[in-house]
C-alpha positions in Angstrom: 132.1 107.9 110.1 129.7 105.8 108.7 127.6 103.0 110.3 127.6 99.3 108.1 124.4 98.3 108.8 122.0 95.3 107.7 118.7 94.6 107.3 117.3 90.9 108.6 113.7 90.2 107.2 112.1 91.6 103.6 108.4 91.9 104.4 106.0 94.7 105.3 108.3 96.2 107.5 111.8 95.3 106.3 111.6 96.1 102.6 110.8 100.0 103.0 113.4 100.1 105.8 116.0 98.5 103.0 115.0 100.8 100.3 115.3 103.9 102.7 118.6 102.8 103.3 120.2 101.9 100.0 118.6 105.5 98.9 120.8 107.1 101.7 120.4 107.8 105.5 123.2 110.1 106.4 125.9 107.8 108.5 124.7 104.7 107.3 125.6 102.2 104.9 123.6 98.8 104.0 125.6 96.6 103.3 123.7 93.4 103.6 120.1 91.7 103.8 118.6 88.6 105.0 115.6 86.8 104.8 114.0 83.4 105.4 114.2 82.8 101.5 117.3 84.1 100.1 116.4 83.1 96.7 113.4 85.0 96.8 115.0 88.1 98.6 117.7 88.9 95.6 114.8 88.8 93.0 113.1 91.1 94.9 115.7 93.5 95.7 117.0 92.9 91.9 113.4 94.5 91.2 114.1 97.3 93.2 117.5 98.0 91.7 119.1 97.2 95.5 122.5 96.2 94.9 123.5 94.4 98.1 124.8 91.1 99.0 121.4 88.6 100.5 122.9 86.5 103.2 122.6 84.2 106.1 121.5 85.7 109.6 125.5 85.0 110.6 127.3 86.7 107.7 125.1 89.7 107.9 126.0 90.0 111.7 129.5 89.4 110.8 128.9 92.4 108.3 127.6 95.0 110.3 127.6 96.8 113.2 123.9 98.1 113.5 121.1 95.4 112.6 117.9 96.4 112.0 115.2 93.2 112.7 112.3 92.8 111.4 111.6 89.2 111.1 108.0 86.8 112.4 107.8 86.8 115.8 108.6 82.5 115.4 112.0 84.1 114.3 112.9 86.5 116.4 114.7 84.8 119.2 117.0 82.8 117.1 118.3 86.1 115.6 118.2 88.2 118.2 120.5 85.7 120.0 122.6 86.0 117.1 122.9 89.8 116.9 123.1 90.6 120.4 125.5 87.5 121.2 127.8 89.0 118.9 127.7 92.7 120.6 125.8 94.6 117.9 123.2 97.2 118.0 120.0 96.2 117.4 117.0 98.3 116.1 113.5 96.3 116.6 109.5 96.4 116.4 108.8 93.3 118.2 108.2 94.5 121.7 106.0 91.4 122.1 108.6 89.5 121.6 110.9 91.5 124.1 109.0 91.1 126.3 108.6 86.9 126.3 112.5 86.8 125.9 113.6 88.8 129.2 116.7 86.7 128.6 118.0 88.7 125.8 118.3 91.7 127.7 120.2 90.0 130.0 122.8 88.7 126.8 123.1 92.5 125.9 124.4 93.5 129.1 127.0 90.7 128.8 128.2 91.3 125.6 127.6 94.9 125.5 125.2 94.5 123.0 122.4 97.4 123.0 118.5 97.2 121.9 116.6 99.8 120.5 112.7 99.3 120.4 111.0 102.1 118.1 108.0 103.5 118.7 106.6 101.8 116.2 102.4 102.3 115.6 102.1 103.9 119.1 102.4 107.7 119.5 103.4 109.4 122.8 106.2 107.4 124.3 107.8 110.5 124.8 105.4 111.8 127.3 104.8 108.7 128.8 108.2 107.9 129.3 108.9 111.3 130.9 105.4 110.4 133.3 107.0 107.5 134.3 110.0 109.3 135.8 107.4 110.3 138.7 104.5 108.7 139.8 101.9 106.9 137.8 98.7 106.0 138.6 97.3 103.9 135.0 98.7 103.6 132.0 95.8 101.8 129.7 95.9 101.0 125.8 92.7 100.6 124.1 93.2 98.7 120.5 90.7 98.8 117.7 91.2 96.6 114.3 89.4 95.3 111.7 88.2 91.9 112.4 90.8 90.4 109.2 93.4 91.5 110.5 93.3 89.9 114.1 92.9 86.6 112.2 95.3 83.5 113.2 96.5 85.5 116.5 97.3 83.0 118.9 94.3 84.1 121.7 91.7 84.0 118.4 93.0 80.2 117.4 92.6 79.0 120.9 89.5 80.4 121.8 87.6 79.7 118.7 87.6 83.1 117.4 86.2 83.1 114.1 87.0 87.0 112.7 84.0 86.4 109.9 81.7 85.9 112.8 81.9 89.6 114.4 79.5 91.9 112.8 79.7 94.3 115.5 82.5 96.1 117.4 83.3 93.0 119.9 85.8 93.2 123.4 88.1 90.3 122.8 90.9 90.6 125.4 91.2 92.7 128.5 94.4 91.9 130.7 98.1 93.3 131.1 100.8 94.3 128.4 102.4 91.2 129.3 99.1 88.9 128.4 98.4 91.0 125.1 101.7 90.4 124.0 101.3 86.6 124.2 97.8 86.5 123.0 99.0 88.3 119.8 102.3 88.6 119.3 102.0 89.8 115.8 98.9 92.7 116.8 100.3 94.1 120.0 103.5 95.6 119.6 102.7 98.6 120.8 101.1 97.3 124.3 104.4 96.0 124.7 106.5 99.3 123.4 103.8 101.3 125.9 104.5 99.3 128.8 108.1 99.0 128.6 108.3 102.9 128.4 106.0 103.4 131.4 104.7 101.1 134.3 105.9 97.5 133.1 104.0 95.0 131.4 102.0 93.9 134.0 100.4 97.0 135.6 100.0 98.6 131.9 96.0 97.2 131.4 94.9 96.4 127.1 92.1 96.1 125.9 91.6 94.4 122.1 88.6 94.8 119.9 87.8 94.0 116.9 85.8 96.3 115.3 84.2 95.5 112.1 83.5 99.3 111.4 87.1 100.6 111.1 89.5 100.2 108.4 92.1 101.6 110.8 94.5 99.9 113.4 93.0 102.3 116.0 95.5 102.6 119.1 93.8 104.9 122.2 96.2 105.8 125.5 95.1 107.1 128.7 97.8 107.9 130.8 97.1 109.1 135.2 100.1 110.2 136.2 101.4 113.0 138.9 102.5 115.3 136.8 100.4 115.2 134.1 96.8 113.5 132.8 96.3 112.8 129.1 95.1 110.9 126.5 96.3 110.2 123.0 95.0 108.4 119.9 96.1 107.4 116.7 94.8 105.6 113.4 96.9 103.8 111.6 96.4 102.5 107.8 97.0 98.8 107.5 99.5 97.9 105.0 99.0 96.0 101.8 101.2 93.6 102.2 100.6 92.5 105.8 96.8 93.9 107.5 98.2 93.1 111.3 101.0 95.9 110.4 100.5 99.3 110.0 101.7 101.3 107.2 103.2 103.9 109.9 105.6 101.3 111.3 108.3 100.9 108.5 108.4 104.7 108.7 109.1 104.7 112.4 111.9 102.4 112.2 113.6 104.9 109.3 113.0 107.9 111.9 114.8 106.1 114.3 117.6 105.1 111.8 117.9 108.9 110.9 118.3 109.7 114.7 121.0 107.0 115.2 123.6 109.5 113.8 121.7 112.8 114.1 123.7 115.9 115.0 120.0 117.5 116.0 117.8 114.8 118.1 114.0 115.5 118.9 112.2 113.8 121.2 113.5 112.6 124.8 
């Protein structure tokens, strides 16, 4: 049996994840795409040699049965709405955005829609997920970027933050999951993708810095739990096309679409 499935939003992360899929993941089929510019979505999967149909967020819900989102976090409600109000399975990065739209969880369960939030940049959710079956103690996230790429976050515009000013590795935020997530909804996926796997957003503690002296999205997690202590770290390249996205995060999303009809699964 194979899965129709669509791909909403052609940037950083969406493109790869379309490509991988026209090239072939076993048990799926793309069989649409959408973007904010339609026009400028077919010439750019007519470069690629993608033959799919481009289409509005409706048609490509009407389409498939398995969406894949991967849209600005401005757009994310209005198609989320869209995809889960119509019962579909829907594969995401924007745990940020999860988490300031509690509603839509609440729209799944009615229409027996289902979300799948990939791991994304993080590393570890495994382990931390299994932790949090027991008792926890801390879960805390500490997030390293280059200045650049922190730039027109929402926390950086309204407190004045100019990223050409910081010469030196600076603390910019320290508060919950659920604060990170609004203070850069575009930066912090993984703070939300960490809490939501362990503790909940508001008992998971971030810190942000941006740290002139790294050309890495640096993510570090330190976890206190009852069955087991660690600490994890990971250093992501930027991509090209988009610095506040890391280059592993396309890649996640095609791991999880592999594991979607897997015979063997990995991981918990």
């Amino acid at each position: 049996m194979t899965v129709d499935t669509a791909v909403i939003g052609l940037g950083a992360i969406g493109f790869p994840v379309a490509l991988a899929l026209y090239r072939g993941i076993p048990g799926l089929k793309l069989v649409a795409v959408s973007a904010a510019r339609l026009d400028v979505a077919a010439k750019q999967l007519a470069a690629a040699s993608i033959e799919v149909p481009v289409l509005g967020v409706s048609e490509c819900v009407a389409r498939a049965a398995l969406i894949v989102e991967c849209v600005p976090p401005p757009a994310f409600r209005a198609v989320a709405e869209t995809v889960l109000g119509h019962g579909r399975t829907m594969i995401t990065v924007s745990g940020a955005a999860l988490l300031d739209s509690p509603e839509l969880v609440a729209l799944a369960e009615r229409t027996g829609a289902r979300i799948t939030l990939v791991t994304g940049a993080l590393l570890g959710l495994d382990a931390v997920r299994a932790a949090a079956e027991g008792q926890v103690t801390r879960i805390r996230l500490v997030t390293r970027k280059p200045p650049l790429s922190l730039e027109g976050a929402p926390y950086m515009t309204a407190n004045g933050i100019d990223v050409a000013s910081i010469r030196a590795p600076t603390c910019i935020f320290q508060g919950s999951a659920r604060e990170a997530a609004k203070a850069f909804p575009s930066n912090v996926n993984v703070a939300a993708a960490l809490s939501l796997a362990g503790i909940g957003p508001d008992k998971t503690e971030v810190e942000v810095w941006a740290d002139p002296g790294v050309e890495r999205n640096v993510h570090s997690i330190e976890v206190d739990a009852g069955s087991a202590a660690f600490s994890m770290s990971i250093q992501n390249v930027p991509s090209v096309e988009n610095p506040s996205t890391s280059s592993i995060t396309p890649l996640s999303v095609i791991a999880a679409l592999r594991a979607f009809t897997a015979t063997l699964r990995v991981g918990t």
